[in-house]
C-alpha positions as a LaTeX table, in Angstrom:
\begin{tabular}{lrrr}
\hline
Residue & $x$ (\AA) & $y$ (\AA) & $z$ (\AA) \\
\hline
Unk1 & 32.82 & 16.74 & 14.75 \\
Unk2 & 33.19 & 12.64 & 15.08 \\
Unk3 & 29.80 & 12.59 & 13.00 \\
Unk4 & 31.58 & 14.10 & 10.31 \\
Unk5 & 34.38 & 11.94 & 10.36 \\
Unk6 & 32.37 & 8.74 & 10.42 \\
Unk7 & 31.00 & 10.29 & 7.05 \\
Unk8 & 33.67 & 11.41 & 5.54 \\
Unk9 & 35.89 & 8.22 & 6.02 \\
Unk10 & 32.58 & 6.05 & 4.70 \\
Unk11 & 33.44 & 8.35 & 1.51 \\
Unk12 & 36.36 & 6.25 & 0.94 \\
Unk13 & 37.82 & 9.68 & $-1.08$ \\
Unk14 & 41.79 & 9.74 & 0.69 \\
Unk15 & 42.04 & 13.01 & $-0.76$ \\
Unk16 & 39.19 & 14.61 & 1.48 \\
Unk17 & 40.72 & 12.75 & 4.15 \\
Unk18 & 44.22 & 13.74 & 4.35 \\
Unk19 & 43.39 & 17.53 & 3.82 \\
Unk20 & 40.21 & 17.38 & 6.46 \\
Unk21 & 43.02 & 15.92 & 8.97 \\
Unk22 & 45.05 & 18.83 & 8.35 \\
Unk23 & 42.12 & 21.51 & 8.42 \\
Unk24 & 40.80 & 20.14 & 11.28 \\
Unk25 & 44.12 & 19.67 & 13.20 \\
Unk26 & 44.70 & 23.09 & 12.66 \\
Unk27 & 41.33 & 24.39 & 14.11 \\
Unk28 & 41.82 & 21.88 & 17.13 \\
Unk29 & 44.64 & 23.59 & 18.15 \\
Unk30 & 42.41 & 26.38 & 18.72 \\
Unk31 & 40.50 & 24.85 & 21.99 \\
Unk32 & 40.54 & 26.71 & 25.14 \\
Unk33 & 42.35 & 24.37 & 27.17 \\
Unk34 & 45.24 & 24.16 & 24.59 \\
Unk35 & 45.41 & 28.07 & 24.12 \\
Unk36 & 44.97 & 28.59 & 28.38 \\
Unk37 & 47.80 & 25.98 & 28.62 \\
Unk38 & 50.22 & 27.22 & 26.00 \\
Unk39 & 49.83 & 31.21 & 27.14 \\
Unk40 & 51.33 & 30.33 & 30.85 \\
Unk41 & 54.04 & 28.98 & 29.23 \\
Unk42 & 54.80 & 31.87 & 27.09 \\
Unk43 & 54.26 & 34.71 & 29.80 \\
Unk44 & 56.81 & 32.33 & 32.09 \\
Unk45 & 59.15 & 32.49 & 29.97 \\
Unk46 & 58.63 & 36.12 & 28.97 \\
Unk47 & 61.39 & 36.31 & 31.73 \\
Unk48 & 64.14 & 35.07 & 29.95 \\
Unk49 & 64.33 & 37.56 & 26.69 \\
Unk50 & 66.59 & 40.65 & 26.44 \\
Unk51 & 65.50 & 43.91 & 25.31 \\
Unk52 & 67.61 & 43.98 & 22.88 \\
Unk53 & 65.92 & 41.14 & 20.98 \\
Unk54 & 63.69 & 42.51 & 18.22 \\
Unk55 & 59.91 & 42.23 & 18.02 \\
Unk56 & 60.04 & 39.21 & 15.66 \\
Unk57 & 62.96 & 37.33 & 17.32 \\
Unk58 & 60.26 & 37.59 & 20.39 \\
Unk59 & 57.34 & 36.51 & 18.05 \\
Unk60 & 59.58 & 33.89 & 16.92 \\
Unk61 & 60.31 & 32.22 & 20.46 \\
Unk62 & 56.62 & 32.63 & 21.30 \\
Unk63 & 56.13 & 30.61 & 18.38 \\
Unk64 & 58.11 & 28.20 & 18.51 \\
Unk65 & 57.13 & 27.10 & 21.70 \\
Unk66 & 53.55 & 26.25 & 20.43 \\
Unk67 & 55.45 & 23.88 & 17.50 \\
Unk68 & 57.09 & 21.91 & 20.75 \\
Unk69 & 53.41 & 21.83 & 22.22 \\
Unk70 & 52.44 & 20.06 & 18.70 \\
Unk71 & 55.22 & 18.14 & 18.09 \\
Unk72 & 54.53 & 16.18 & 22.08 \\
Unk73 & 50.81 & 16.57 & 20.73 \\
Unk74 & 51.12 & 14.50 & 17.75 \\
Unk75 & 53.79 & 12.48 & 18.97 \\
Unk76 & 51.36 & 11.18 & 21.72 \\
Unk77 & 48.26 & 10.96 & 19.13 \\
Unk78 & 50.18 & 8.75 & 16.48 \\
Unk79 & 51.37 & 6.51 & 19.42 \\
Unk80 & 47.55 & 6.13 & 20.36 \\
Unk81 & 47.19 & 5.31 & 16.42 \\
Unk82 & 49.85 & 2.90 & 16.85 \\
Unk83 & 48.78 & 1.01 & 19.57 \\
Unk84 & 45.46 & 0.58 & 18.72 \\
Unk85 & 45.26 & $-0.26$ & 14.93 \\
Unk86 & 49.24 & $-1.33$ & 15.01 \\
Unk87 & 49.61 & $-3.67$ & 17.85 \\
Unk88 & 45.80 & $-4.37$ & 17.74 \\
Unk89 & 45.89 & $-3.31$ & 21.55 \\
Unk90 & 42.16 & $-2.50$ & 23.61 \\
Unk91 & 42.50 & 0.88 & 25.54 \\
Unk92 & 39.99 & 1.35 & 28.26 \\
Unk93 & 37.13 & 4.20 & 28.41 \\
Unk94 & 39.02 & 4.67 & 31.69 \\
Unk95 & 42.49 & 5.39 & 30.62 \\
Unk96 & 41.62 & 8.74 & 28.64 \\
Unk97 & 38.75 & 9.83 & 31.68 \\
Unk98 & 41.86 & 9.71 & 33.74 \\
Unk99 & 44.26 & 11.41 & 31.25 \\
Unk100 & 41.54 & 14.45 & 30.85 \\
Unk101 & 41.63 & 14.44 & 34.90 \\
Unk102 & 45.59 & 14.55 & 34.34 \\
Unk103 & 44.88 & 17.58 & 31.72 \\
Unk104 & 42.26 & 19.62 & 34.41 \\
Unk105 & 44.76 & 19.25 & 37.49 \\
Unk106 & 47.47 & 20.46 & 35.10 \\
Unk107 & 45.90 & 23.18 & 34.33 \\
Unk108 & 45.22 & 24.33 & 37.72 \\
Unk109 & 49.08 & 23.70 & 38.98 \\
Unk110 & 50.06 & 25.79 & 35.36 \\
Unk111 & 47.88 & 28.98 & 36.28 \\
Unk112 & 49.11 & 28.92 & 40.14 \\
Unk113 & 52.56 & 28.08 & 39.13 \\
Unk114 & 52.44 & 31.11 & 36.74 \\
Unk115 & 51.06 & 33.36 & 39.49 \\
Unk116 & 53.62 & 32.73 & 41.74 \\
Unk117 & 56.15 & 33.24 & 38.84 \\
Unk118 & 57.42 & 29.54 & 39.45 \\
Unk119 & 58.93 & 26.96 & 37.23 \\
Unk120 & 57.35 & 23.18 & 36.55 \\
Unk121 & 59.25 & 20.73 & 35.32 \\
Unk122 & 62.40 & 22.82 & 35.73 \\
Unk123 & 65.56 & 20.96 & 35.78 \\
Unk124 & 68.01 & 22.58 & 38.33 \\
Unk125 & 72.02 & 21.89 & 37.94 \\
Unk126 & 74.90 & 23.19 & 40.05 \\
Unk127 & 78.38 & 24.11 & 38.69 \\
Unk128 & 81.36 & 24.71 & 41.07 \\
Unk129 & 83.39 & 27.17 & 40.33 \\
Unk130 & 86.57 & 28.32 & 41.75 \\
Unk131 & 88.50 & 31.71 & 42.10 \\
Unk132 & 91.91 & 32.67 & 41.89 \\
Unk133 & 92.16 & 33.08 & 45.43 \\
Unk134 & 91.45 & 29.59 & 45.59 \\
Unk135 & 87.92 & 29.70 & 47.14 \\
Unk136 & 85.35 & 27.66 & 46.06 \\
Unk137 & 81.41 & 27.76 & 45.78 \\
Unk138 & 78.95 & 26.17 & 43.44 \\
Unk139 & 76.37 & 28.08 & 41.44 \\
Unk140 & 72.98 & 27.02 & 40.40 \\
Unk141 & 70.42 & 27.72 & 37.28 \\
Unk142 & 67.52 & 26.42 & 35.32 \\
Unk143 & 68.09 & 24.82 & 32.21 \\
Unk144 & 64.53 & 26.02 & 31.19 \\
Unk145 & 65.77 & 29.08 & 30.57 \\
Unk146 & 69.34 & 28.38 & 28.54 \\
Unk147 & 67.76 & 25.73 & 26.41 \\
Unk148 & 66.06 & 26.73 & 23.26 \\
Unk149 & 63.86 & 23.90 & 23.06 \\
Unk150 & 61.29 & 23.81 & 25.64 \\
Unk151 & 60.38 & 20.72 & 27.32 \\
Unk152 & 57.65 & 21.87 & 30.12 \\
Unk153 & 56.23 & 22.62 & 26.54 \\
Unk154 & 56.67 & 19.15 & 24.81 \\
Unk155 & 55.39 & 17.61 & 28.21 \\
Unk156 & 52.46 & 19.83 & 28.09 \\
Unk157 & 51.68 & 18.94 & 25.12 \\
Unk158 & 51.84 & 15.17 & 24.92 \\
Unk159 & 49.73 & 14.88 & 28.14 \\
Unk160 & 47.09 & 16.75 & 25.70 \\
Unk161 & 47.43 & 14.31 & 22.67 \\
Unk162 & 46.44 & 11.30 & 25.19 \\
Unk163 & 43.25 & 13.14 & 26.57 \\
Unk164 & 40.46 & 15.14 & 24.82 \\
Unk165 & 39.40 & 15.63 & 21.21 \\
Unk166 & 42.74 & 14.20 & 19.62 \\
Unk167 & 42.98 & 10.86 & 21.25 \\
Unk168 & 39.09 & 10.21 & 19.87 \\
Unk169 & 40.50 & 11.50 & 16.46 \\
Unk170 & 43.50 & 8.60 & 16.63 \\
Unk171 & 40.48 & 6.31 & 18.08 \\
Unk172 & 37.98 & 7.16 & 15.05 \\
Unk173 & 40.46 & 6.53 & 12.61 \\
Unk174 & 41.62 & 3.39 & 13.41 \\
Unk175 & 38.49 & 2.08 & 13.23 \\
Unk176 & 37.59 & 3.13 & 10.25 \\
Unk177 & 40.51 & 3.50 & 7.98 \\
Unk178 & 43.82 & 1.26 & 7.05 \\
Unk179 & 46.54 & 0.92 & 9.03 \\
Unk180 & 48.55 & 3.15 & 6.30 \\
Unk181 & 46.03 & 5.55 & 5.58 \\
Unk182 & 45.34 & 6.12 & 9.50 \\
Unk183 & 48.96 & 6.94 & 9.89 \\
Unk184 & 48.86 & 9.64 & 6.96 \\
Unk185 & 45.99 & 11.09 & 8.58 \\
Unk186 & 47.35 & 11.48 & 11.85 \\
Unk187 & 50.58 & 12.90 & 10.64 \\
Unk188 & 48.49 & 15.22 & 8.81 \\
Unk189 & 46.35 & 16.08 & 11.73 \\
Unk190 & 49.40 & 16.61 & 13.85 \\
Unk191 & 51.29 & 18.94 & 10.94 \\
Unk192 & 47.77 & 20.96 & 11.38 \\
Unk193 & 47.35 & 21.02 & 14.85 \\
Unk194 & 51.60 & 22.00 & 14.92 \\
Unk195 & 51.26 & 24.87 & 12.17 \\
Unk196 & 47.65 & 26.03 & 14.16 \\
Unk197 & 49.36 & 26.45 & 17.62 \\
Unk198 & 52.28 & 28.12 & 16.24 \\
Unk199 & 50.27 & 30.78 & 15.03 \\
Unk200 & 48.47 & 31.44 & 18.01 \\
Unk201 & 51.42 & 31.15 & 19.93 \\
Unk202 & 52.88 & 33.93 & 18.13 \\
Unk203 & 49.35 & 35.92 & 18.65 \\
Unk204 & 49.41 & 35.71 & 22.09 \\
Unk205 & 52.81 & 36.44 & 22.59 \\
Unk206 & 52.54 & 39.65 & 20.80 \\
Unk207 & 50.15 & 41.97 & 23.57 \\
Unk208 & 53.03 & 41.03 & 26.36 \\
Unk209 & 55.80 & 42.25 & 23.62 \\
Unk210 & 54.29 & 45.35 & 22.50 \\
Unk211 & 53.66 & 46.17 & 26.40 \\
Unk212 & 56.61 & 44.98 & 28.09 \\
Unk213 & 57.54 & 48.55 & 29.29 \\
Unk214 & 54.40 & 48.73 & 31.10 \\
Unk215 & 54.98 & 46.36 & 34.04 \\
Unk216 & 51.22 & 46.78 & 35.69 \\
Unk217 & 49.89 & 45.95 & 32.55 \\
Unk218 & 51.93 & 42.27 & 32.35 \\
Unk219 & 50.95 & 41.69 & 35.58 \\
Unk220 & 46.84 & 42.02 & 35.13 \\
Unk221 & 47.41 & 40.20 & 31.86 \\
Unk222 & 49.28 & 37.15 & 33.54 \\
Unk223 & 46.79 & 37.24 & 36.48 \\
Unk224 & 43.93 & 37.24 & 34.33 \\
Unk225 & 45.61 & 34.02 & 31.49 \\
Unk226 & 46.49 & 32.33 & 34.83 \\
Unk227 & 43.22 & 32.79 & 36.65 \\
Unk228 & 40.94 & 31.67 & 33.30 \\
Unk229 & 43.34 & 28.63 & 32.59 \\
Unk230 & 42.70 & 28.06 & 36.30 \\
Unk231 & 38.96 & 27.98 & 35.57 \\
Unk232 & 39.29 & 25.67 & 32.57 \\
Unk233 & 41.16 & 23.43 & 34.15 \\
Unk234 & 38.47 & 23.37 & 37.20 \\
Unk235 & 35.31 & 22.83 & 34.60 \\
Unk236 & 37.14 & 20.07 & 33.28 \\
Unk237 & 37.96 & 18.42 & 36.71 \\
Unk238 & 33.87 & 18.97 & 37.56 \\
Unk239 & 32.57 & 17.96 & 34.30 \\
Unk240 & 34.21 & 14.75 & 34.43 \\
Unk241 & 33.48 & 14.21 & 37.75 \\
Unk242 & 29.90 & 15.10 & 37.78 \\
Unk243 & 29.10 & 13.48 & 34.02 \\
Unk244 & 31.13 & 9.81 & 35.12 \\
Unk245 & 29.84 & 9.95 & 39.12 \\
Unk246 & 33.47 & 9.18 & 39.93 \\
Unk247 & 32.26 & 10.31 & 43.82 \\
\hline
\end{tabular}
């Protein structure tokens, strides 16, 4: 993929570009890690929809918790951008081996966390509240599920912008194209790679909607997401390890 973008920015045609950045951040979204990491998310918080919420209100929350994954996404690629062809900054070979690390551990706590029907990154808050009779107790909840906007999500998503494919995209550009121009492309890359994981988002949330009656069913399908974004996560932890001889 980087061969083609060393020859397509030596083309010096913007045009081709801008729309490859788009075309190809939509087709990044599409790697296994991203898709692994964005489907515990949406069978976790399969939990906190009512029945009476129609099939595309449910397709619509699925969603639009893959654009939060590409807004943190982007927002972590175009700081890479930033850094390196803004600020003229040097960022180590090591920095994004241990980000992907970051990404193959996360992976593993998000399929184990989803198993055990869990919440990470789950912000807890008591309220008192107080009776007529006068007595007095506090409740608690998770903000994860009252806010709209999902920021496990966001989170999840940024720590993916630093490693893997999209920080070498943000790398490869600033070397070869102007400041400006590297910025459009990146935005461009990051509306892609938004619009691509919303789809697919919506995709996956749609088997656990259609079959939410059928609780045996959910439960092999969240074993079996939770058990192959386990896996990913592991390959990733052992490539890195074995290709870099870290031990």
């Amino acid at each position: 993929m980087f061969d083609f973008f060393i020859e397509l920015f030596q083309t010096q045609n913007h045009f081709l570009i801008l729309a490859a950045g788009a075309m190809v951040g939509l087709i990044h979204a599409f790697e296994p890690d991203h898709i692994s990491a964005m489907s515990t998310q949406i069978v976790s918080g399969k939990s906190s929809l009512t029945k009476k919420q129609s099939l595309r209100n449910l397709t619509a929350m699925s969603s639009w918790r893959g654009m939060i994954w590409g807004f943190g996404h982007t927002s972590s690629i175009i700081i890479i951008g930033v850094l390196i062809a803004g600020l003229s900054l040097t960022i180590g070979n090591e920095f994004f081996i241990g980000a992907e690390l970051i990404v193959g551990v996360m992976l593993i706590a998000l399929g184990i966390f989803t198993i055990r029907n869990k919440n990470i990154l789950g912000q807890s808050h008591i309220h008192p509240h107080t009776h007529e009779d006068g007595i007095s107790h506090v409740h608690t909840h998770n903000h994860t599920k009252d806010h709209k906007h999902d920021h496990r999500s966001f989170i999840i998503g940024s720590i993916h912008g630093i490693a893997g494919s999209g920080s070498l995209v943000a790398l490869t550009a600033s070397v070869f194209m102007g400041f400006e121009t590297m910025m459009y492309f990146l935005v461009l890359f990051g509306i892609g790679s938004i619009i691509g994981m919303a789809v697919i988002s919506g995709i996956i949330g749609l088997p656990f909607i259609l079959s939410s009656k059928m609780k045996q069913t959910v439960r092999y399908m969240k074993y079996g997401i939770s058990g192959v974004t386990c896996l990913i996560g592991a390959n990733i932890i052992f490539t890195i390890v074995s290709d870099y001889k870290l031990f």
